[in-house]
Structure formats: structure tokens, C-alpha cells
N, CA, C, O and CB atoms as a CASP TS submission, in Angstrom:
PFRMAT TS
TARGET T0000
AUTHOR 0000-0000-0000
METHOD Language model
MODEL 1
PARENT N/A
ATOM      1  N   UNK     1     -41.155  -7.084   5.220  1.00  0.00           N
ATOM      2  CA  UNK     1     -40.752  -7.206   3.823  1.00  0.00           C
ATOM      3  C   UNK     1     -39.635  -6.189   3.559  1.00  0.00           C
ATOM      4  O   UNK     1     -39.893  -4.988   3.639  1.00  0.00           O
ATOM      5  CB  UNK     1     -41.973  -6.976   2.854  1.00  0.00           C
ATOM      6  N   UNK     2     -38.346  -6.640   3.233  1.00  0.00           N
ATOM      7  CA  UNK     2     -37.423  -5.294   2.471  1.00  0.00           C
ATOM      8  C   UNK     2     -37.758  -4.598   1.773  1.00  0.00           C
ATOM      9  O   UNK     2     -38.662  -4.939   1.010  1.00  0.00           O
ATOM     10  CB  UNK     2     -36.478  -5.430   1.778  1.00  0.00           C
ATOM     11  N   UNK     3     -37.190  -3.266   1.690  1.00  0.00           N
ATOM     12  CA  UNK     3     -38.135  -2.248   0.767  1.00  0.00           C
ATOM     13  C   UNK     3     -37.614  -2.285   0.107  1.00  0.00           C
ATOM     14  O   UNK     3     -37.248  -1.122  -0.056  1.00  0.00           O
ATOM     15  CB  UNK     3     -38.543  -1.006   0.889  1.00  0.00           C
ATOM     16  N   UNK     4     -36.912  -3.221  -1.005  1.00  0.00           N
ATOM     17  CA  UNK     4     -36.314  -2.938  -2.291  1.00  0.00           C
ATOM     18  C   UNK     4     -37.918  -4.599  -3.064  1.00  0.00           C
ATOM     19  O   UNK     4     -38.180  -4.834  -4.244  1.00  0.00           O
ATOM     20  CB  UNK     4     -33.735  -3.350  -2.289  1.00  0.00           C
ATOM     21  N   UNK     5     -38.423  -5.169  -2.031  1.00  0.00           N
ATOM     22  CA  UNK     5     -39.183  -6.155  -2.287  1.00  0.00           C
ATOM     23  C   UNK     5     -41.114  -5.403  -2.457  1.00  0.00           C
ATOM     24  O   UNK     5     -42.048  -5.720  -3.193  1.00  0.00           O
ATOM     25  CB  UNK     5     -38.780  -7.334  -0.898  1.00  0.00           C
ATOM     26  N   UNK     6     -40.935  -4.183  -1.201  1.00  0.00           N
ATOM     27  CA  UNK     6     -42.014  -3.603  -1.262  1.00  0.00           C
ATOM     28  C   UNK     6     -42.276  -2.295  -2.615  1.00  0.00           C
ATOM     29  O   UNK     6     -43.360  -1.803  -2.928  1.00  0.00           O
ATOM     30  CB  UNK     6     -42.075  -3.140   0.169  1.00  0.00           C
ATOM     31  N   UNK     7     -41.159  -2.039  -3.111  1.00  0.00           N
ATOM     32  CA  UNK     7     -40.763  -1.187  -4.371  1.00  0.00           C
ATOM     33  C   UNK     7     -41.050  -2.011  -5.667  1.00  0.00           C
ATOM     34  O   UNK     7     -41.183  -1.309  -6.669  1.00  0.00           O
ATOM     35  CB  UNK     7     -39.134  -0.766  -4.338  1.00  0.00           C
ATOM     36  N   UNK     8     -41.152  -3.142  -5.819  1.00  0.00           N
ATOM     37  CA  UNK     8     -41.386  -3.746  -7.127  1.00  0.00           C
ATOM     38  C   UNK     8     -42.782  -4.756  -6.811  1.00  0.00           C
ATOM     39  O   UNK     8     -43.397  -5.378  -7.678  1.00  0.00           O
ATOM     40  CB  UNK     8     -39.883  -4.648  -7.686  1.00  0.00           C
ATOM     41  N   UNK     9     -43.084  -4.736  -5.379  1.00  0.00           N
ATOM     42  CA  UNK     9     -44.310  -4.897  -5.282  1.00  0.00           C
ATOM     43  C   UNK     9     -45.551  -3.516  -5.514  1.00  0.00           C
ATOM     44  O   UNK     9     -46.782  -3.512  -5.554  1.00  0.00           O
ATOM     45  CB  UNK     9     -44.279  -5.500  -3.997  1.00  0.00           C
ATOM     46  N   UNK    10     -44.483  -2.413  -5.633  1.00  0.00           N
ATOM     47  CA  UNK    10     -45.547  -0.967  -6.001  1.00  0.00           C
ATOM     48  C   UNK    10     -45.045  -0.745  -7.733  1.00  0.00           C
ATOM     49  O   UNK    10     -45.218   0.423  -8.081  1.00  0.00           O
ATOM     50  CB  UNK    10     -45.011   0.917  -4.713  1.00  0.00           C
ATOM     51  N   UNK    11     -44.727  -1.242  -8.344  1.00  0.00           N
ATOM     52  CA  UNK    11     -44.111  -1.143  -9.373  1.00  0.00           C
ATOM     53  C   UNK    11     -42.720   0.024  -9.433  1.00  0.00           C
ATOM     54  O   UNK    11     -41.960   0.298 -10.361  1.00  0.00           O
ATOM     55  CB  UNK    11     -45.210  -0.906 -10.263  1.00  0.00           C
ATOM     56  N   UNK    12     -42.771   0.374  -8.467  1.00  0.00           N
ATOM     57  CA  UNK    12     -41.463   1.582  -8.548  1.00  0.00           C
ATOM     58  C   UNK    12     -40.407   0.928  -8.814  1.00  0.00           C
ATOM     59  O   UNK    12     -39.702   1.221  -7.849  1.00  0.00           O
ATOM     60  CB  UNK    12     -41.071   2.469  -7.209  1.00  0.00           C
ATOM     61  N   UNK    13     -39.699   0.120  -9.572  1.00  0.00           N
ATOM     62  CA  UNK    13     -38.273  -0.311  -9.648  1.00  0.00           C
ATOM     63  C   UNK    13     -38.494  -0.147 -11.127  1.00  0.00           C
ATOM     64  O   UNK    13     -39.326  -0.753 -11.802  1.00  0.00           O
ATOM     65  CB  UNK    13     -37.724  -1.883  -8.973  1.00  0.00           C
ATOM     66  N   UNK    14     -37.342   1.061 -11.672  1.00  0.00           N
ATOM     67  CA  UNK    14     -37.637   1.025 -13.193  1.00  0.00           C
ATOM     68  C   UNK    14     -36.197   0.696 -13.625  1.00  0.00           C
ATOM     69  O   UNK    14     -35.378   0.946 -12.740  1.00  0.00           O
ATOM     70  CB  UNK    14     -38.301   2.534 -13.911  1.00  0.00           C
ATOM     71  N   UNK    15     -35.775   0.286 -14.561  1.00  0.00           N
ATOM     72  CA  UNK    15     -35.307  -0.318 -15.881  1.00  0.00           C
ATOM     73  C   UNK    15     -34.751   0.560 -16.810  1.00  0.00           C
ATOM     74  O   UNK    15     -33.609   0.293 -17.186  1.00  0.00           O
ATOM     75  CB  UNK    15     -36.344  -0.961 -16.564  1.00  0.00           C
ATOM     76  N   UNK    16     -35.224   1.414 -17.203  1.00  0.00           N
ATOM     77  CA  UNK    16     -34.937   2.660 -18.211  1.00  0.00           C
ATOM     78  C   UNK    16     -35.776   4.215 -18.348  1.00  0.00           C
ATOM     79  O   UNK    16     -36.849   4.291 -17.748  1.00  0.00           O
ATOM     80  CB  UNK    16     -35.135   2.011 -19.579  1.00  0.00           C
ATOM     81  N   UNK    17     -35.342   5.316 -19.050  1.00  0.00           N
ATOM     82  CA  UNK    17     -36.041   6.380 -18.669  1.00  0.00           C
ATOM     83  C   UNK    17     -37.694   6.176 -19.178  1.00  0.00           C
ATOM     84  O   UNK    17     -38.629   6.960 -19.011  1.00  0.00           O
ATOM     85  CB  UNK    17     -35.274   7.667 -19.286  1.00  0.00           C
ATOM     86  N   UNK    18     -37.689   5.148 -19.696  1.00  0.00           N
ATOM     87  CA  UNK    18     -38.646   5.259 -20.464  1.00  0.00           C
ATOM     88  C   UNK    18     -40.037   4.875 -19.424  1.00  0.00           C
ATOM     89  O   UNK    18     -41.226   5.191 -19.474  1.00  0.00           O
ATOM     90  CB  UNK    18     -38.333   4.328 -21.768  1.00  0.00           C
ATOM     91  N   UNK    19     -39.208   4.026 -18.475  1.00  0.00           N
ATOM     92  CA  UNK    19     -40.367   3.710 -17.609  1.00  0.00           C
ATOM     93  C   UNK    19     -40.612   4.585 -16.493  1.00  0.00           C
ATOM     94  O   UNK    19     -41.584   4.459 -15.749  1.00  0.00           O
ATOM     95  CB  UNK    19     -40.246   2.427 -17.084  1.00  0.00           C
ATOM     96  N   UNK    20     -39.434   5.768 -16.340  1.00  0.00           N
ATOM     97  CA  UNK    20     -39.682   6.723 -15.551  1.00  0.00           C
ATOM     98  C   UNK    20     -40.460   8.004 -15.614  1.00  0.00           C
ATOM     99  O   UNK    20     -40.826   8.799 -14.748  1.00  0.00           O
ATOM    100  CB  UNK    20     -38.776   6.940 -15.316  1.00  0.00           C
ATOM    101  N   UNK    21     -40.615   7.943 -17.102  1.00  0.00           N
ATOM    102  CA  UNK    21     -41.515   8.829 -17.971  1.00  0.00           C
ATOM    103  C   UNK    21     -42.837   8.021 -17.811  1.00  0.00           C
ATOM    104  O   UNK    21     -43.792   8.754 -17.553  1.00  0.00           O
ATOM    105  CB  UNK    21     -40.985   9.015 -19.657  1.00  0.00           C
ATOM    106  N   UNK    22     -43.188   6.453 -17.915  1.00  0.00           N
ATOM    107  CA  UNK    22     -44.336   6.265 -17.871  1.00  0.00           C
ATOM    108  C   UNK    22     -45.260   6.363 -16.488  1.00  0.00           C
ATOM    109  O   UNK    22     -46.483   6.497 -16.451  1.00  0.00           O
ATOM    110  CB  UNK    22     -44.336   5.204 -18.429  1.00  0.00           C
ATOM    111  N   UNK    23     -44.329   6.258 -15.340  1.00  0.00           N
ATOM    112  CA  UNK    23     -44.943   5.936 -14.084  1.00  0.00           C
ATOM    113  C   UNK    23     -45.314   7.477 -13.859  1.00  0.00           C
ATOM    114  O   UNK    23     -46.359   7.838 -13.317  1.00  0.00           O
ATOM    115  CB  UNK    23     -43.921   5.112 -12.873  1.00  0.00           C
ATOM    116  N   UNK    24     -44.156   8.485 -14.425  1.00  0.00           N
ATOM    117  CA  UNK    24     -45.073   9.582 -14.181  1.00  0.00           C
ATOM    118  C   UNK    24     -46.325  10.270 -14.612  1.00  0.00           C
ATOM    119  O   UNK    24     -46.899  11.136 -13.953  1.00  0.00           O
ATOM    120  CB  UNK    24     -44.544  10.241 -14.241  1.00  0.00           C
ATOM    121  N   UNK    25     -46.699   9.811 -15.778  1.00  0.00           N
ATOM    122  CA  UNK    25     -47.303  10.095 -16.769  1.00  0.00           C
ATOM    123  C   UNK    25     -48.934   8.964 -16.058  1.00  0.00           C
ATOM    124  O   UNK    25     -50.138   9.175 -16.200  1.00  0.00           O
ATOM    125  CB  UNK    25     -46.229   9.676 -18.385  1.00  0.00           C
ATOM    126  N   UNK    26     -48.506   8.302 -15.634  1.00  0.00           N
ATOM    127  CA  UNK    26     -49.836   7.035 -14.840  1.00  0.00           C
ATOM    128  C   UNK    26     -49.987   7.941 -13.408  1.00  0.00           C
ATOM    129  O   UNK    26     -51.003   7.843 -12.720  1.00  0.00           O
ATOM    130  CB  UNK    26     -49.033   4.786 -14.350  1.00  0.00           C
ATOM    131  N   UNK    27     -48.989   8.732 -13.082  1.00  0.00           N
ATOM    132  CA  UNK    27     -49.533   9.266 -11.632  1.00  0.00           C
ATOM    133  C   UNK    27     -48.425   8.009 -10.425  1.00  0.00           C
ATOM    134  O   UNK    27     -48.379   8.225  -9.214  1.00  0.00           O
ATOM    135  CB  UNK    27     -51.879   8.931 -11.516  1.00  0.00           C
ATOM    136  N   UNK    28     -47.901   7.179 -10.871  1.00  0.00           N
ATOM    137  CA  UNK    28     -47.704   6.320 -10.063  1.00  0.00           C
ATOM    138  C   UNK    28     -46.036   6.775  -9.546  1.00  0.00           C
ATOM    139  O   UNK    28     -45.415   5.809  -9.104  1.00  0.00           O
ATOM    140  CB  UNK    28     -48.020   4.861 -10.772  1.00  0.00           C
ATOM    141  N   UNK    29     -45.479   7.732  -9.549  1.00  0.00           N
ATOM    142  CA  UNK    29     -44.184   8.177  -9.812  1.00  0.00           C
ATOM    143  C   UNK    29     -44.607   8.661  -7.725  1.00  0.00           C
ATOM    144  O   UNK    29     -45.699   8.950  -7.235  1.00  0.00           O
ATOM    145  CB  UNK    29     -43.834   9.678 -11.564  1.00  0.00           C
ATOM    146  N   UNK    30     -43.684   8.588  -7.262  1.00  0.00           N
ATOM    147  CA  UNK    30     -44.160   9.464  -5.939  1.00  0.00           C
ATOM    148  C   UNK    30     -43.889  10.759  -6.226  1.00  0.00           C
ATOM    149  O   UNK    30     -43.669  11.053  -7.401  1.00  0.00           O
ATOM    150  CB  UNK    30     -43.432   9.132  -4.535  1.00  0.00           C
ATOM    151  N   UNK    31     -43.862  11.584  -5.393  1.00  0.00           N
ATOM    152  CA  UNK    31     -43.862  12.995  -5.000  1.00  0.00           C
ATOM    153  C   UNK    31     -41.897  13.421  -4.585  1.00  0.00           C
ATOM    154  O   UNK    31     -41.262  14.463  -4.743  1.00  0.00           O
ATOM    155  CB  UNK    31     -45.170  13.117  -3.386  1.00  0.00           C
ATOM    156  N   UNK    32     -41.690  12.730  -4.303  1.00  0.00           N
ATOM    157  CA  UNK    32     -40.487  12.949  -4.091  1.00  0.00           C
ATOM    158  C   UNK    32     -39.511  11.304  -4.595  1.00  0.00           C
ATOM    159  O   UNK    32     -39.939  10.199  -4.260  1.00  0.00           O
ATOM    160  CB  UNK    32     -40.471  13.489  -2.418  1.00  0.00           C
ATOM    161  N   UNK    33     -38.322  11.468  -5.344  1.00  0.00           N
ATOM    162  CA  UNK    33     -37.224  10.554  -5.692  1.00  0.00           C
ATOM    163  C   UNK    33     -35.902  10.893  -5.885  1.00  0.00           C
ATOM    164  O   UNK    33     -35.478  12.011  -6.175  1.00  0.00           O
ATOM    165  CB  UNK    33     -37.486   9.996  -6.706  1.00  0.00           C
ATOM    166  N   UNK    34     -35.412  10.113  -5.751  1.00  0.00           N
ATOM    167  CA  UNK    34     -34.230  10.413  -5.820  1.00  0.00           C
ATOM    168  C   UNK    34     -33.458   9.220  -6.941  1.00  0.00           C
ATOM    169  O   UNK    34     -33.566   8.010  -6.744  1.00  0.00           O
ATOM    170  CB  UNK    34     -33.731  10.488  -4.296  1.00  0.00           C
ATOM    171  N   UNK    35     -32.802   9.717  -7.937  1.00  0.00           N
ATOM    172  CA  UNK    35     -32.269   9.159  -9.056  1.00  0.00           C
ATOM    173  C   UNK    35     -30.771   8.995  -9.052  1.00  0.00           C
ATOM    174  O   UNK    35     -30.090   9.978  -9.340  1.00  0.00           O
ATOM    175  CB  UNK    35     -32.667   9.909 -10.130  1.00  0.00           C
ATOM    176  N   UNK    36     -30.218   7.905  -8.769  1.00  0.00           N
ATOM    177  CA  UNK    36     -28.645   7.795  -8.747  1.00  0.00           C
ATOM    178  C   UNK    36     -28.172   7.794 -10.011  1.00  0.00           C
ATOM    179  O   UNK    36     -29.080   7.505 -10.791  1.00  0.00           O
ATOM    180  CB  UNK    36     -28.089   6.568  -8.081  1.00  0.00           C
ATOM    181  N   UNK    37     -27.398   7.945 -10.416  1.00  0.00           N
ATOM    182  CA  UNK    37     -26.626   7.682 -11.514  1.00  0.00           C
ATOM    183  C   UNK    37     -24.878   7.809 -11.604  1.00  0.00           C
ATOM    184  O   UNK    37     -24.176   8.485 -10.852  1.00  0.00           O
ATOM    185  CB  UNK    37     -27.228   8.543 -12.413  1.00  0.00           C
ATOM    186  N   UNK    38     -24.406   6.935 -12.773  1.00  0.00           N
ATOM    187  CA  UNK    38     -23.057   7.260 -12.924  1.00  0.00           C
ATOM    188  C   UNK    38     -22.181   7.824 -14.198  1.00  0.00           C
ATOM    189  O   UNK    38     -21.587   7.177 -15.061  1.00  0.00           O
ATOM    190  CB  UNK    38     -22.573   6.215 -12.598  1.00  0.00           C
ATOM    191  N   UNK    39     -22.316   9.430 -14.006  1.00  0.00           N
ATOM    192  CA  UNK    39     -21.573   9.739 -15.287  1.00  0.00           C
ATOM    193  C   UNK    39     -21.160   9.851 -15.763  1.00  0.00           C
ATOM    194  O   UNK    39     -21.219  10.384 -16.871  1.00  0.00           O
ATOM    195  CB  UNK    39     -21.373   9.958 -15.732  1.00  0.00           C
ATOM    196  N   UNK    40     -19.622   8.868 -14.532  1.00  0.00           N
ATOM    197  CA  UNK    40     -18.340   8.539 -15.745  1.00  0.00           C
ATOM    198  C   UNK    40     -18.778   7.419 -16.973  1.00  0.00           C
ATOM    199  O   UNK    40     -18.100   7.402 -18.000  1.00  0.00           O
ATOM    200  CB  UNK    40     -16.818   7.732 -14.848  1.00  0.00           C
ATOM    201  N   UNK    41     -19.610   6.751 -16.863  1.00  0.00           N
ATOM    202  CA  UNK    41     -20.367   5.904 -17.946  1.00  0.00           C
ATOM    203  C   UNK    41     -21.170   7.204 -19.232  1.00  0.00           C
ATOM    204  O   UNK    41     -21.810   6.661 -20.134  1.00  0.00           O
ATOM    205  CB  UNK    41     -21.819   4.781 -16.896  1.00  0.00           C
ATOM    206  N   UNK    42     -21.140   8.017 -19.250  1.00  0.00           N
ATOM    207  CA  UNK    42     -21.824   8.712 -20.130  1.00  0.00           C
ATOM    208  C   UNK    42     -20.482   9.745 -20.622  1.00  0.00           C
ATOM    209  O   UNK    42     -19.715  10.625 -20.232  1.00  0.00           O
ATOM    210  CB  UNK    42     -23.268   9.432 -19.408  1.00  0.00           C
ATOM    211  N   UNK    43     -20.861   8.900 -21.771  1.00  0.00           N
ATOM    212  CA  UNK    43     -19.539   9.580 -23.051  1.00  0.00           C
ATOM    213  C   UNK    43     -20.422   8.773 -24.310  1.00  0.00           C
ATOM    214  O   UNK    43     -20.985   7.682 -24.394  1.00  0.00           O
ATOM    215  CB  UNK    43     -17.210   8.773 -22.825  1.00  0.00           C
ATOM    216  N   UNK    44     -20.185  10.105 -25.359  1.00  0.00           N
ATOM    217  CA  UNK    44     -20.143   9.278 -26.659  1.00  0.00           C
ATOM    218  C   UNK    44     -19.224   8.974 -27.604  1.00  0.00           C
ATOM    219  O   UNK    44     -19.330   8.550 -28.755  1.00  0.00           O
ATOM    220  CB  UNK    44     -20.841   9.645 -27.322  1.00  0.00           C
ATOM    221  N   UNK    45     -17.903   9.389 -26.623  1.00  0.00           N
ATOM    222  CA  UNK    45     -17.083   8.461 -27.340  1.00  0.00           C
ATOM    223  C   UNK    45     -16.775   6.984 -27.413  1.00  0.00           C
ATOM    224  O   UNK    45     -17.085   6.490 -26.329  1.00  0.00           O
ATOM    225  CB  UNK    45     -16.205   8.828 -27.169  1.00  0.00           C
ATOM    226  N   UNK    46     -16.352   6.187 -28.137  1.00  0.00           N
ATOM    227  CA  UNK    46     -16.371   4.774 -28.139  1.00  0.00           C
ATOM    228  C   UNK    46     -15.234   3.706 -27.309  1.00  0.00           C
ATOM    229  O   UNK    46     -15.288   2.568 -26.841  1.00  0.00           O
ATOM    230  CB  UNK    46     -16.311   4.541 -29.536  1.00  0.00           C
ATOM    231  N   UNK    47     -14.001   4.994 -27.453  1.00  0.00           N
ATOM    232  CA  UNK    47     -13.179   4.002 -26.349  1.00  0.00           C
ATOM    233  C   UNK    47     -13.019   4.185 -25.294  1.00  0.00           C
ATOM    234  O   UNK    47     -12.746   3.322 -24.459  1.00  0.00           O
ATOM    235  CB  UNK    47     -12.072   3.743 -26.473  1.00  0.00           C
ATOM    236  N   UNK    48     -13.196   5.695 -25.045  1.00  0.00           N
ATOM    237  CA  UNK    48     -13.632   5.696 -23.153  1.00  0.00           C
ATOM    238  C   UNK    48     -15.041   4.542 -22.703  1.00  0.00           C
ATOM    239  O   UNK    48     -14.954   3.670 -21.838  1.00  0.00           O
ATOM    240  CB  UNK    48     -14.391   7.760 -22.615  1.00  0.00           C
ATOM    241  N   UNK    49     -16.408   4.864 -23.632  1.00  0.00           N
ATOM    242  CA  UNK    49     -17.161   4.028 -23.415  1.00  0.00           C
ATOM    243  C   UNK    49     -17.040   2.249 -23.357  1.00  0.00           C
ATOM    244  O   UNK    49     -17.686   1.503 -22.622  1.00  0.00           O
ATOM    245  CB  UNK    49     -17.851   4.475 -24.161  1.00  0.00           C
ATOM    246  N   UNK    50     -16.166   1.931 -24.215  1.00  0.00           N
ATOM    247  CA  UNK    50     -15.668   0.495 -24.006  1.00  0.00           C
ATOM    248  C   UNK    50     -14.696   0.660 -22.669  1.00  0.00           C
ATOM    249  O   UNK    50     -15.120   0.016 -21.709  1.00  0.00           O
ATOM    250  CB  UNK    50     -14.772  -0.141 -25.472  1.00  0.00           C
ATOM    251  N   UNK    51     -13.754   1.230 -22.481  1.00  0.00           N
ATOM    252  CA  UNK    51     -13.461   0.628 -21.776  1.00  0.00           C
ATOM    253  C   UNK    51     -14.171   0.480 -20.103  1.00  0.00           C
ATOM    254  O   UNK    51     -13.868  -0.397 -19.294  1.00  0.00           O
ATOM    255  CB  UNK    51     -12.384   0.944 -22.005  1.00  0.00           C
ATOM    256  N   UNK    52     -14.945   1.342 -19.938  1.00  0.00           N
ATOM    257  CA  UNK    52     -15.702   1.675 -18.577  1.00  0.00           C
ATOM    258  C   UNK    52     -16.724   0.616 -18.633  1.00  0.00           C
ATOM    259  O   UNK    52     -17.027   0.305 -17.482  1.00  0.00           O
ATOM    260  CB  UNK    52     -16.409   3.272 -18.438  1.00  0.00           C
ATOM    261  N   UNK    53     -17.560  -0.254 -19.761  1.00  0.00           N
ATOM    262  CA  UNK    53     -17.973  -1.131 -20.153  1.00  0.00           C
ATOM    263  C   UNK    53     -17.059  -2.467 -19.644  1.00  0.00           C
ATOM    264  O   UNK    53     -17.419  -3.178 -18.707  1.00  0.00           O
ATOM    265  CB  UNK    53     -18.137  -0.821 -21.438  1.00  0.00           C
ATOM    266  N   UNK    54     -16.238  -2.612 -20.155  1.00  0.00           N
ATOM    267  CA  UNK    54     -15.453  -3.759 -20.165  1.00  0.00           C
ATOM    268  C   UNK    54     -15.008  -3.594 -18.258  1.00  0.00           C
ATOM    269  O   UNK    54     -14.993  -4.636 -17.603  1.00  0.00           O
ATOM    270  CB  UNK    54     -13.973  -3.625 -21.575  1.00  0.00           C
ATOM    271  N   UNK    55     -14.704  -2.330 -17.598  1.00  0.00           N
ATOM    272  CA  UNK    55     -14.252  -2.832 -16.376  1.00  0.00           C
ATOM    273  C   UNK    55     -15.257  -2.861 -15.697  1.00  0.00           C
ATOM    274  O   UNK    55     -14.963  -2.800 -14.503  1.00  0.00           O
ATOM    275  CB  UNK    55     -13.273  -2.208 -15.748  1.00  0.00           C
ATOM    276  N   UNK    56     -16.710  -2.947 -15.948  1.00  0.00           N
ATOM    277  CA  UNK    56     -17.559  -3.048 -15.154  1.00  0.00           C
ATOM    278  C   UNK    56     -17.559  -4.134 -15.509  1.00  0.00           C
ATOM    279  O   UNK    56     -17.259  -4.685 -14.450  1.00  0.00           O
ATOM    280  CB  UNK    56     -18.565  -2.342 -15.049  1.00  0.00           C
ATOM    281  N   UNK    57     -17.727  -5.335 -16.599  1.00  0.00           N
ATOM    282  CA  UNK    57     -17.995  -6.536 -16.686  1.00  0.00           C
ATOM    283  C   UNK    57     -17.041  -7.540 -15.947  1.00  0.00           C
ATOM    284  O   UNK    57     -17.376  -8.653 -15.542  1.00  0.00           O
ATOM    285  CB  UNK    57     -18.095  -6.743 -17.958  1.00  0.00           C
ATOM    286  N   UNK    58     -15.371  -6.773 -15.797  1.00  0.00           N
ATOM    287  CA  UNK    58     -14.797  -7.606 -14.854  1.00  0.00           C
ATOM    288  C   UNK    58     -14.949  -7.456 -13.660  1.00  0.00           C
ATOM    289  O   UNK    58     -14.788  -8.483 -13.000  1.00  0.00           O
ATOM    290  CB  UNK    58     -13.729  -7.677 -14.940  1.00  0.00           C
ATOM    291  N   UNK    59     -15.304  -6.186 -12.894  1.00  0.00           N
ATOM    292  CA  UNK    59     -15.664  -6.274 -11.747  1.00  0.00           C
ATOM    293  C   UNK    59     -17.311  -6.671 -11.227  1.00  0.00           C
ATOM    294  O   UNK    59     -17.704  -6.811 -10.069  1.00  0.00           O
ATOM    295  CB  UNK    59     -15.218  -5.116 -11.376  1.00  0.00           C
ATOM    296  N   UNK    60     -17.924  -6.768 -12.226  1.00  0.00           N
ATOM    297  CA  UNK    60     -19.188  -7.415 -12.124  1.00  0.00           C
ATOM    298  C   UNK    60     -18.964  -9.377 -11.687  1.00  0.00           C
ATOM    299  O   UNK    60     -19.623 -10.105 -10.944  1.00  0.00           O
ATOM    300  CB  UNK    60     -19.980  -7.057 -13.833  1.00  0.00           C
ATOM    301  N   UNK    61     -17.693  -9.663 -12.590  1.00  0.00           N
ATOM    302  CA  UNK    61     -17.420 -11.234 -12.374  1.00  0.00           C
ATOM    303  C   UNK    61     -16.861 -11.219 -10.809  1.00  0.00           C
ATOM    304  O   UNK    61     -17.309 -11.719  -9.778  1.00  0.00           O
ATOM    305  CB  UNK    61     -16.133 -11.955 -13.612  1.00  0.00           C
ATOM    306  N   UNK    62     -15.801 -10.503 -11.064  1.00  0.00           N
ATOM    307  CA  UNK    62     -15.350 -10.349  -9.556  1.00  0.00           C
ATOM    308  C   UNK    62     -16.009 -10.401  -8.072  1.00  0.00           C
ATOM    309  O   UNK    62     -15.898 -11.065  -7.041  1.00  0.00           O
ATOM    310  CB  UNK    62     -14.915  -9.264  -9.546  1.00  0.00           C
ATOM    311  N   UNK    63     -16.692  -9.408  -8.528  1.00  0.00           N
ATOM    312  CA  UNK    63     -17.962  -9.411  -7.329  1.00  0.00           C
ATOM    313  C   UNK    63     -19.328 -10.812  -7.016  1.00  0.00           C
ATOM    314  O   UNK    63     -19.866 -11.166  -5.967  1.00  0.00           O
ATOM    315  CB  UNK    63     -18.922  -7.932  -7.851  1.00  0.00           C
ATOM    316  N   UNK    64     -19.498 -11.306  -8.476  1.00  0.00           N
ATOM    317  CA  UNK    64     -20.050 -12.374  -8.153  1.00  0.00           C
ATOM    318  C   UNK    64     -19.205 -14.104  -7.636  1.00  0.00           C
ATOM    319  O   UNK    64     -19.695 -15.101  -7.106  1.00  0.00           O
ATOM    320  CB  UNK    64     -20.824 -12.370  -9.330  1.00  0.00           C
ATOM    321  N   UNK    65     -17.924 -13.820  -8.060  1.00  0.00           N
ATOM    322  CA  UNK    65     -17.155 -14.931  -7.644  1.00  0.00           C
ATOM    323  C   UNK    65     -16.843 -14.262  -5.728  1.00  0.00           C
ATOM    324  O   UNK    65     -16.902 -15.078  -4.808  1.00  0.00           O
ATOM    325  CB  UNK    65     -15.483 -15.141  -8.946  1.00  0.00           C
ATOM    326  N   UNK    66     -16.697 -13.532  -5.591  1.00  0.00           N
ATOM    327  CA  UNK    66     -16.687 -13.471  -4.110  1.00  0.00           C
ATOM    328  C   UNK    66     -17.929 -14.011  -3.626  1.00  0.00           C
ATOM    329  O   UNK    66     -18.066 -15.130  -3.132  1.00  0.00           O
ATOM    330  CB  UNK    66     -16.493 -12.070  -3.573  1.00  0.00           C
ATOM    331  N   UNK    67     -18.948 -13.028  -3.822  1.00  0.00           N
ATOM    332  CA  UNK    67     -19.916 -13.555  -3.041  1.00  0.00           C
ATOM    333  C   UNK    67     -20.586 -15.022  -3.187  1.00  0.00           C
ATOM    334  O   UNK    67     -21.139 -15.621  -2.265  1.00  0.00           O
ATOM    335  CB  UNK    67     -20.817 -12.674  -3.139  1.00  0.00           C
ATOM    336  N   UNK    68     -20.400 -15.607  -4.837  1.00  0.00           N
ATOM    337  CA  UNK    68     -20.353 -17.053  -4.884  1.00  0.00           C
ATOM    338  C   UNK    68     -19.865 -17.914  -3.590  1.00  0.00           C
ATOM    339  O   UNK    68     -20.377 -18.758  -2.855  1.00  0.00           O
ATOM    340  CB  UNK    68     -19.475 -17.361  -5.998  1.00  0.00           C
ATOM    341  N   UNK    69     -18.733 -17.323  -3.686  1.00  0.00           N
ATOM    342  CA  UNK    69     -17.724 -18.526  -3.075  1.00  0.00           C
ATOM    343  C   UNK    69     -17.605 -17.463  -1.175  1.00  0.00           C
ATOM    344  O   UNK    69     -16.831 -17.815  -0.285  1.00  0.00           O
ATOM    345  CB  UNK    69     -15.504 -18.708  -4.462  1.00  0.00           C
ATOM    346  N   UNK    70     -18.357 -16.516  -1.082  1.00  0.00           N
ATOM    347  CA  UNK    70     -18.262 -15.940   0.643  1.00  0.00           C
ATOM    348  C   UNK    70     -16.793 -16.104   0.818  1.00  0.00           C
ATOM    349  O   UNK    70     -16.343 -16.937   1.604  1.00  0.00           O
ATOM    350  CB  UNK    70     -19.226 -16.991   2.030  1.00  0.00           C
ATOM    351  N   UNK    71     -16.033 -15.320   0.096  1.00  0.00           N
ATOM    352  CA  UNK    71     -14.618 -14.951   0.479  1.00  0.00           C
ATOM    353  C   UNK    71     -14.542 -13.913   1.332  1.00  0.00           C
ATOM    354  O   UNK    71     -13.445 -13.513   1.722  1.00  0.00           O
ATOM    355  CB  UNK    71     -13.807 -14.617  -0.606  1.00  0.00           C
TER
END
């Protein structure tokens, strides 16, 4: 089984902090993790934040029309 298949078969694949706060709080959090993140996405300003928004949505299309079409 891939372990990104055996991770949401343990519930470890979370969604938001909120569920990272709960799994710890259930005990179900492991002992050791590691948390990626990207913090050119964290601004509260509105037009840096749009636009880092907006080029992820075109390279989000991008990336699915390749692998759509196995270019």
C-alpha cells in the first residue's frame, strides 16, 4: 500500500490546523512530524496575497493539463 494511502488509512492526512490540534489532543498525532509549508503565501496584505493566489490557480491548470494530456 503507498504511504500517502496508509496515512489516511491512520487518519494522519490533515486539512487545516484545526485538525492538527485535534489529532493531538486524541493522542493520535505521532511522536515525531514534520510540517511543510509555504510562506511566500502568508501575507496579510491583499495584493501580494491575490496575486500568489491567482498564480497558483494557473499553474495548478497547467499542471493538470499536462498530466491530463501526458505531455
Amino acid at each position: 500500500m503507498p504511504q500517502q494511502a496508509q496515512w489516511v488509512k491512520q487518519g494522519l492526512v490533515f486539512q487545516n490546523t484545526q485538525d492538527i490540534i485535534n489529532a493531538a489532543q486524541t493522542g493520535i498525532l505521532p511522536h515525531q512530524i514534520m510540517i511543510t509549508v509555504h510562506p511566500q503565501r502568508w501575507t496579510a496584505k491583499p495584493l501580494p496575497w491575490l496575486k500568489e493566489w491567482g498564480l497558483q490557480k494557473v499553474k495548478n491548470v497547467v499542471k493538470y493539463l499536462i498530466v491530463s494530456r501526458k505531455l
